[in-house]
C-alpha positions as CSV (number, residue, x, y, z in Angstrom):
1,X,21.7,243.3,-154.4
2,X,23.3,243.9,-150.8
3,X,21.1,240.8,-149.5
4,X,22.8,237.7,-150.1
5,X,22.3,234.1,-150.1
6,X,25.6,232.8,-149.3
7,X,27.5,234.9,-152.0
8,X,24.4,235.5,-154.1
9,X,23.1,238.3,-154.5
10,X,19.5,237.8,-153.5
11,X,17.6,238.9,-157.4
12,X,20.6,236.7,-158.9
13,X,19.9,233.9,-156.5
14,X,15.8,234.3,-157.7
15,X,16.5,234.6,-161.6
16,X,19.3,231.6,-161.3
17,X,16.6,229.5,-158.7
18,X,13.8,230.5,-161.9
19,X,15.9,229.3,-164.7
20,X,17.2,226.1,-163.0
21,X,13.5,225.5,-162.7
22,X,12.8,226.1,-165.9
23,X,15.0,223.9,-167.3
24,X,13.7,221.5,-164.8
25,X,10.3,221.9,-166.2
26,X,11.6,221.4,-170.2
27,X,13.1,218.2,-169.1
28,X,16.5,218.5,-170.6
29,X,19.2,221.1,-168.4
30,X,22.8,221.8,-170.5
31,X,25.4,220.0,-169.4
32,X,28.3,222.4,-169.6
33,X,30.2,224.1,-167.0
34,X,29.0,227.5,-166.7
35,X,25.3,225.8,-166.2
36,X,26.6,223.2,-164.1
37,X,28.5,225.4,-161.7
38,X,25.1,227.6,-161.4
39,X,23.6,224.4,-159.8
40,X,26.0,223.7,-157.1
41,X,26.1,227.1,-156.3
42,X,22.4,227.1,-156.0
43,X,22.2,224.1,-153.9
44,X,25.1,224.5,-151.7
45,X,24.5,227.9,-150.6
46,X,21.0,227.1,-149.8
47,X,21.8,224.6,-147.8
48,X,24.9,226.3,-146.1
49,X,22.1,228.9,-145.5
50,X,19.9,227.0,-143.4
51,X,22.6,225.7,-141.5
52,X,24.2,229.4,-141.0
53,X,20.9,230.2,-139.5
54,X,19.9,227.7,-136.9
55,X,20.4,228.9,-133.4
56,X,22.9,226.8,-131.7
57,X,23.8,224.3,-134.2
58,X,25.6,227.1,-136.2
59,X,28.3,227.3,-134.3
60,X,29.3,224.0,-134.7
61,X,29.4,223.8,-138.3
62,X,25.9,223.4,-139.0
63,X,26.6,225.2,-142.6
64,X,29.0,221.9,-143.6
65,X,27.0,219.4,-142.4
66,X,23.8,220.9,-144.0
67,X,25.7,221.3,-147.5
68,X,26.5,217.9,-147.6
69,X,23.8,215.6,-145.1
70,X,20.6,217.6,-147.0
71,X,21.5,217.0,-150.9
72,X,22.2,213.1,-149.8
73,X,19.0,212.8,-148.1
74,X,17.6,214.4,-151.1
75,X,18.7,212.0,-153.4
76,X,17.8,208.8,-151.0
77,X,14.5,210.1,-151.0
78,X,14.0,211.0,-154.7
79,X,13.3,214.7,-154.2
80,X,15.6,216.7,-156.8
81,X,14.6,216.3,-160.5
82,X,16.4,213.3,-162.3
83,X,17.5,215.8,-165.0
84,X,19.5,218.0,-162.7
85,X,20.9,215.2,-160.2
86,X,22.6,214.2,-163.7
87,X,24.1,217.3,-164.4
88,X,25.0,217.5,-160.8
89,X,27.1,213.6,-161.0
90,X,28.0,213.7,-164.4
91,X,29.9,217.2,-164.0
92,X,31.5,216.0,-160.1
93,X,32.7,213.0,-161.7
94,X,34.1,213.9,-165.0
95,X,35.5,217.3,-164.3
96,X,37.6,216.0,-160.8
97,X,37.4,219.4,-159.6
98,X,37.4,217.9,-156.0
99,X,41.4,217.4,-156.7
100,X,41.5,221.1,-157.3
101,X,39.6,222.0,-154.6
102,X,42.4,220.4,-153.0
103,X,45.5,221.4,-154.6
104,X,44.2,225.1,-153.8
105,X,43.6,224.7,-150.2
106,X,46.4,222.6,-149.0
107,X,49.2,224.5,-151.1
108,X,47.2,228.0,-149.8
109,X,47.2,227.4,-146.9
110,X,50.6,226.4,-146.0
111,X,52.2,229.0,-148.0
112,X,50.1,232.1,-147.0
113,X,51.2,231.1,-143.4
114,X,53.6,233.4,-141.6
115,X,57.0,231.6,-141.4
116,X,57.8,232.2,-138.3
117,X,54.3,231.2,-137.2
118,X,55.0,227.8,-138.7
119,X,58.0,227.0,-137.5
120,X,58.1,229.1,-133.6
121,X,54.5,228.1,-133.1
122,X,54.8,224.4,-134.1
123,X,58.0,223.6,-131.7
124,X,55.8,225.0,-128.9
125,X,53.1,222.7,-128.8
126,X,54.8,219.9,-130.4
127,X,55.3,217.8,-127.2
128,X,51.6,218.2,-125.9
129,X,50.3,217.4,-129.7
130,X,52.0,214.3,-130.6
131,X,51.4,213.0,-127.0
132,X,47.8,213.4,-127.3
133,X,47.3,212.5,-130.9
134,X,49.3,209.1,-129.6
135,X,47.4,209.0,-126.5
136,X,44.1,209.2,-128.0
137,X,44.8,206.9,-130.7
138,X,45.7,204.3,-128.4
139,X,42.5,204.9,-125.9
140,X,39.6,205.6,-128.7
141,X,40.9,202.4,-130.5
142,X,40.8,200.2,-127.4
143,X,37.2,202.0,-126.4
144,X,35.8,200.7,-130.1
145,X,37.5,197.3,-129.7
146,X,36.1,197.0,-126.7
147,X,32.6,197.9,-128.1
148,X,33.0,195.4,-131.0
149,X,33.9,197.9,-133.6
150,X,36.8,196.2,-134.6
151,X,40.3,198.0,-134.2
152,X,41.1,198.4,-137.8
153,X,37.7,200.2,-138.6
154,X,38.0,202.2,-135.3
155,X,41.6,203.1,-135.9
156,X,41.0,204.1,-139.8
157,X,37.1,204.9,-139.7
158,X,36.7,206.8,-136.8
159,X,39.4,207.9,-134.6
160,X,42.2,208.9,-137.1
161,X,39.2,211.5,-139.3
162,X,38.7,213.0,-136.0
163,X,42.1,214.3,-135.9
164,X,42.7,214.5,-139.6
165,X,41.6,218.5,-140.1
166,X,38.5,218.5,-141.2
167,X,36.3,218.3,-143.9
168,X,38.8,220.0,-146.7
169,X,41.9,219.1,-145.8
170,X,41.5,216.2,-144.0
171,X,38.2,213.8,-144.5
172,X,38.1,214.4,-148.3
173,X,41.8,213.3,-148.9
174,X,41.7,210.6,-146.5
175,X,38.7,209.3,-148.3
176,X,40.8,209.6,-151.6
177,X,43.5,207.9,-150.3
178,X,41.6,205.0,-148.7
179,X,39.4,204.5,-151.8
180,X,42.8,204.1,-153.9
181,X,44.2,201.8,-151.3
182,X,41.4,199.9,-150.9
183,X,39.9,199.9,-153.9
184,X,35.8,201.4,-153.4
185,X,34.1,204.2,-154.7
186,X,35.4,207.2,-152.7
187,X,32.0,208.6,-151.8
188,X,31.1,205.4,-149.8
189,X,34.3,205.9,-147.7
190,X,33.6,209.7,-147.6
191,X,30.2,209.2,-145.9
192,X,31.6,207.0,-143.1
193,X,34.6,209.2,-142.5
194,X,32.4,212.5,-142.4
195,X,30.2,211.9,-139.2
196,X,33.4,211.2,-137.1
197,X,34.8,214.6,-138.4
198,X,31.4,216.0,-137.4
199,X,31.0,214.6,-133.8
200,X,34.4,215.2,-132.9
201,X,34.5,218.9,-133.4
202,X,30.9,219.0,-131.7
203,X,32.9,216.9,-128.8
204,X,35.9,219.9,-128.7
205,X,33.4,222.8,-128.8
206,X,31.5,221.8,-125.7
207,X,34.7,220.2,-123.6
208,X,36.5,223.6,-124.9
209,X,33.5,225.7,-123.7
210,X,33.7,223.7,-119.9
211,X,37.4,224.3,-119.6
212,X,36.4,227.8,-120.4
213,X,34.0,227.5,-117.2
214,X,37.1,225.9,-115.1
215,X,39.8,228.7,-115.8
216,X,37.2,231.0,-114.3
217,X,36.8,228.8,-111.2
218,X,40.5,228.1,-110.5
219,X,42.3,231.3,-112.6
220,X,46.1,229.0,-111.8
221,X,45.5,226.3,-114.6
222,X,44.7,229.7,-117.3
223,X,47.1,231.8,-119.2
224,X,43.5,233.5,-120.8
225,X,45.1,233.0,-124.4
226,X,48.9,232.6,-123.6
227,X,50.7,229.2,-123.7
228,X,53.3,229.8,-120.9
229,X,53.5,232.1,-118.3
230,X,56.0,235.3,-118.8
231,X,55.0,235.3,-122.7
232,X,53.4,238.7,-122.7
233,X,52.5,238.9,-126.2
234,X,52.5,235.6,-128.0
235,X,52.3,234.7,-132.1
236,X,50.1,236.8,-134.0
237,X,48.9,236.0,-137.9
238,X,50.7,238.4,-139.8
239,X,47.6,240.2,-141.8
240,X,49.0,240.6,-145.7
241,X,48.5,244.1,-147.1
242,X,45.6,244.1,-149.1
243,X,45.2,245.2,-152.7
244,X,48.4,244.4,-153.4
245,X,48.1,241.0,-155.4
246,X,47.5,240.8,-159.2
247,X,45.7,239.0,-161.2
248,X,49.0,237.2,-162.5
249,X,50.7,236.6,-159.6
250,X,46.9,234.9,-158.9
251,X,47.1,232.9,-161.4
252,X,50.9,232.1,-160.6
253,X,49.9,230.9,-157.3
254,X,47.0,228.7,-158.6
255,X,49.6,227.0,-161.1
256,X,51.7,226.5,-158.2
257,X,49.3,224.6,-156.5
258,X,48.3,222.8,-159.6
259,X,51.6,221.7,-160.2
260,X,52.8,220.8,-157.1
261,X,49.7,218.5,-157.0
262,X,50.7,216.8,-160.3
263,X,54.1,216.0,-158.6
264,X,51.7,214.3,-155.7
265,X,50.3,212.3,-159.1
266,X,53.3,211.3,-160.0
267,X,55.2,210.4,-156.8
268,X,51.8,208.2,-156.9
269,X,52.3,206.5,-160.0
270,X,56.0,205.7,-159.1
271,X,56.0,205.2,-155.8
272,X,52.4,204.6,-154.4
273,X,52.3,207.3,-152.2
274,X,49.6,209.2,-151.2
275,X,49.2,212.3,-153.7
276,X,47.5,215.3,-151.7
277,X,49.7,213.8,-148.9
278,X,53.2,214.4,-150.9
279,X,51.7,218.0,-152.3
280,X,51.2,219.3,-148.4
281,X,54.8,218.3,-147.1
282,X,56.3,219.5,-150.5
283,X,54.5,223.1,-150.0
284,X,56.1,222.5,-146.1
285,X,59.3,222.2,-147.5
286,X,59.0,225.0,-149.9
287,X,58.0,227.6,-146.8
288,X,60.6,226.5,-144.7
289,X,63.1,226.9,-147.0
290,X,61.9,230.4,-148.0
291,X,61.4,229.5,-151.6
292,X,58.3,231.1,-151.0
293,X,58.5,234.8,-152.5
294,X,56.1,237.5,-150.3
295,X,54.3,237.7,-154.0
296,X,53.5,234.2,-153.9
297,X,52.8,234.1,-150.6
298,X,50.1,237.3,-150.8
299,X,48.8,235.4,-154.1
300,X,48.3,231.7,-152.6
301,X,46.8,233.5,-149.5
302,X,43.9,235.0,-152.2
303,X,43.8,231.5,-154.1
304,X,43.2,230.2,-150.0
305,X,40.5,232.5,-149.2
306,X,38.8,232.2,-152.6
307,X,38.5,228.5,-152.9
308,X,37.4,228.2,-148.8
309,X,34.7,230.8,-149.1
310,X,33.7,230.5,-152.3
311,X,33.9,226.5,-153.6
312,X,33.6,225.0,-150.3
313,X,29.9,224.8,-150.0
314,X,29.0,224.0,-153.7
315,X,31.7,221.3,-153.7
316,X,30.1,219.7,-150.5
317,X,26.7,219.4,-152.0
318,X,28.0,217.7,-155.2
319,X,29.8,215.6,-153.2
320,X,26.7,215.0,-151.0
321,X,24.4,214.4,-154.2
322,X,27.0,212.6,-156.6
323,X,28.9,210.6,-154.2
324,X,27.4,210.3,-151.0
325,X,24.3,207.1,-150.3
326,X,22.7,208.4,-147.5
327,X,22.2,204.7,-145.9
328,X,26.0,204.8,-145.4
329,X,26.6,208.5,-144.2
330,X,23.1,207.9,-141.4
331,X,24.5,204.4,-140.6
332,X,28.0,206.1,-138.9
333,X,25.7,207.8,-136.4
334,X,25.6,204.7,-133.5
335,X,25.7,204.5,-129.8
336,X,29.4,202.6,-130.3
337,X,30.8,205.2,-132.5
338,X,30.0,208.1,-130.9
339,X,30.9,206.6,-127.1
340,X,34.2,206.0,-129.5
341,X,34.4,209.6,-130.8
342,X,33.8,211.5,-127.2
343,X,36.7,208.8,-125.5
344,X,39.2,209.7,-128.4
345,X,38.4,213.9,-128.2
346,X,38.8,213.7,-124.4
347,X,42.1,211.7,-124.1
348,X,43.3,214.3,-126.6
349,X,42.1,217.2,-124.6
350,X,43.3,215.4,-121.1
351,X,46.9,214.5,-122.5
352,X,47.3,218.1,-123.4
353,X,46.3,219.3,-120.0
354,X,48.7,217.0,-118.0
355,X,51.7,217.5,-120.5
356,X,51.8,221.6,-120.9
357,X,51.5,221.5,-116.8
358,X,54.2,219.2,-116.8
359,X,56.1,221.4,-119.4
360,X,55.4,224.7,-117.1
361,X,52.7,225.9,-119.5
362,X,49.3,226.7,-118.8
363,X,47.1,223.1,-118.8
364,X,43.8,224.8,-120.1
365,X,45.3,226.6,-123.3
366,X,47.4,223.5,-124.4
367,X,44.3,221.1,-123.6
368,X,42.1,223.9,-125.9
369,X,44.7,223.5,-128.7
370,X,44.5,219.7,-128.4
371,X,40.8,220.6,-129.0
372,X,41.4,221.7,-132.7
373,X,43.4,218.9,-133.7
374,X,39.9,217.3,-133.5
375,X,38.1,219.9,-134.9
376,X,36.6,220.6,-138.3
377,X,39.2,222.6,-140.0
378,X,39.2,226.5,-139.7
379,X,35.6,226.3,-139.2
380,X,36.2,224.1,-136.1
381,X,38.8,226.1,-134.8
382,X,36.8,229.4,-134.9
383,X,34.2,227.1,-132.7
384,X,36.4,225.7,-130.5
385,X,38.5,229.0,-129.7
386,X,34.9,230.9,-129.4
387,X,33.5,228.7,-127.2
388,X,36.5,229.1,-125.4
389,X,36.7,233.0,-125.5
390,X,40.6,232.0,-126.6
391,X,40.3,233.7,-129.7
392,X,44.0,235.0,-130.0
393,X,44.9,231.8,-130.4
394,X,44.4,231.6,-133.5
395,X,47.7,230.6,-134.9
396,X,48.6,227.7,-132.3
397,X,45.2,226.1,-133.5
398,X,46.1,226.8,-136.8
399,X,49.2,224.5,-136.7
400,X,47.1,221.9,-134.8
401,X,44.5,221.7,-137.5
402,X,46.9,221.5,-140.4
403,X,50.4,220.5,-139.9
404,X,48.9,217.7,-137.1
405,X,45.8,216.8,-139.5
406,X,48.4,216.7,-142.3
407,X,50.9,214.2,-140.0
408,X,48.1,212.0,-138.8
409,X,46.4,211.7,-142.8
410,X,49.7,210.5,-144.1
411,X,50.9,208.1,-141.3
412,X,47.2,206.8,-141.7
413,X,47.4,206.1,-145.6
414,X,51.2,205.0,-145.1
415,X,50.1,202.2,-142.3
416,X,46.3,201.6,-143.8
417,X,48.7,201.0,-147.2
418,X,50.8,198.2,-145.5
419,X,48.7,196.0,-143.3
420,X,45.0,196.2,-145.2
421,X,41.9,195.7,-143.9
């Protein structure tokens, strides 16, 4: 029971693979939740696990990109059983869990963040941030013109989901939002927003893992970890003391979340705005103004860490199976684009080198937390700041990833809203 697939226990993960198949094999599988839930479970582990396993690709978020590329090629070849790729679709698209999913990371995430974190850590890297977010939107847009991509489909399709945060918090809600704005199925826009996300963090790890190389060579342009010289101990995440959290001040925290997502739905009925876009900066404002209570804080740090480690992967493979043609996703993955993607990760990385020297901080740490604002979420940053050997960190990338993959999702939808394409 100690050997696991994912977070199966391995006899559980054999009865569960037997009955599946039996019901396979009988023709008809039940379509309600418990059984349905079994399935992705089933499938996304597996697939995670193959990914986990490979030796170099798992370091660059193999486990994603196996959870969602496999069950699509899956489909486009005809290879899982009709019977249980209708369980799979019909569940994903009645139940909407995906918008939970959401409501549970974003609102976790920003309120189980230290305060002080937040706010100290964010002013620090502010300036070398927005430069290069601004920087590299201006250079990978003009490298995809220039290639014949177009500058709205290389703006809106490729450079802004490298910097948008990932997978979770930023590729799946920018293909909501660009779906309701331009009216397609979401899945089609998900599958040519998800190979920029990819590529990009593949891009940061490596670049991150040669500026590793170059501090070594020339020790002035490295604070090994700290930002600025004379900072002897910098941020730290503030580790919550454990078994401390009940289960209703769980389920407080997931109502929270749910309900500040239903005000994103209804500042999107009145006003057209972006609804996971309008939850995030409400849970920002909510922190900042210490509304946030150390209970709910401890609680929505749980509801975090359940719904990234335990839904993640199942949700990626129904998303891969249910909503994702493979033609579309394998299309993305061109000479253009990804000529478009390394441009637009190393004018990031550059512009962070050139404005923390300029700002007296150290160029290699400020150009390695460029890096995660083009990586793939907290699994990126864990890839970017170990190829680096940078993992302390933790908390600058942290801000990178969300607050700047929060700023460039909604300035996306907000402009994408106004002009078209």
């Amino acid at each position: 029971m100690d050997v696991k697939i994912g977070l199966i226990p391995l006899p559980i993960y054999v009865l569960l693979a037997a009955l599946i198949g039996g019901f396979i094999a009988l023709g008809k599988m039940p379509t309600d939740i418990s059984v349905s839930i079994a399935v992705l479970c089933l499938g996304g582990f597996t697939c995670a696990e193959f990914g986990k396993r490979l030796p170099v690709l798992r370091h660059i978020g193999a486990a994603a990109i196996f959870a969602t590329f496999v069950p699509s090629f899956l489909v486009y070849l005809h290879a899982i059983p009709p019977v249980m790729l209708k369980n799979v679709s019909e569940f994903t698209k009645s139940s909407n869990f995906l918008y939970l999913f959401i409501a549970s990371i974003v609102v976790g995430s920003i309120f189980s963040m230290d305060r002080t974190v937040l706010v100290k850590g964010f002013l620090k890297i502010f300036a070398p941030l927005a430069a290069g977010t601004v920087v590299a939107a201006i250079v990978g847009t003009a490298v995809g013109t220039a290639l014949g991509l177009g500058w709205q489909h290389t703006l809106f399709f490729i450079v802004v989901p490298i910097m948008a945060g990932g997978v979770g918090e930023g590729a799946i809600p920018l293909s909501i939002g660009y779906a309701a704005i331009l009216g397609t199925a979401q899945g089609d826009v998900f599958a040519e927003v998800l190979p920029p996300v990819m590529l990009g963090s593949l891009s940061a790890i490596l670049m991150s893992g040669a500026l590793n190389f170059v501090g070594k060579r020339f020790p002035h342009l490295t604070g090994e970890g700290r930002l600025q010289p004379g900072a002897e101990e910098e941020l730290r995440v503030v580790e919550l003391p454990a078994g401390t959290v009940d289960i209703p001040q769980i389920s407080s925290a997931a109502l929270t979340a749910i309900t500040l997502y239903m005000v994103g739905l209804m500042s999107h009925k009145l006003f057209d705005f972006p609804a996971p876009v309008v939850m995030l900066f409400i849970a920002v404002l909510l922190k900042l103004c210490h509304v946030v209570s150390p209970q709910l804080q401890q609680a929505s740090q749980v509801v975090y860490k359940f719904f990234s480690t335990a839904v993640t992967y199942p949700l990626l493979f129904a998303i891969g199976a249910a909503l994702t043609p493979w033609e579309k996703l394998i299309a993305a993955f061109t000479i253009s684009n990804l000529i478009t993607i390394v441009a637009t990760v190393a004018s990031l990385m550059a512009t962070g080198f050139v404005v923390g020297r300029a700002l007296k901080m150290y160029p290699i740490e400020t150009a390695i937390i460029n890096a995660c604002h083009s990586g793939q979420g907290g699994t990126g940053d864990v890839a970017i700041l170990t190829a680096a050997n940078r993992m302390q960190m933790m908390p600058f990338a942290q801000i990178a990833t969300r607050i700047g993959g929060a700023i460039v999702v909604t300035l996306a939808l907000f402009a994408l809203a106004r002009i078209g394409m």
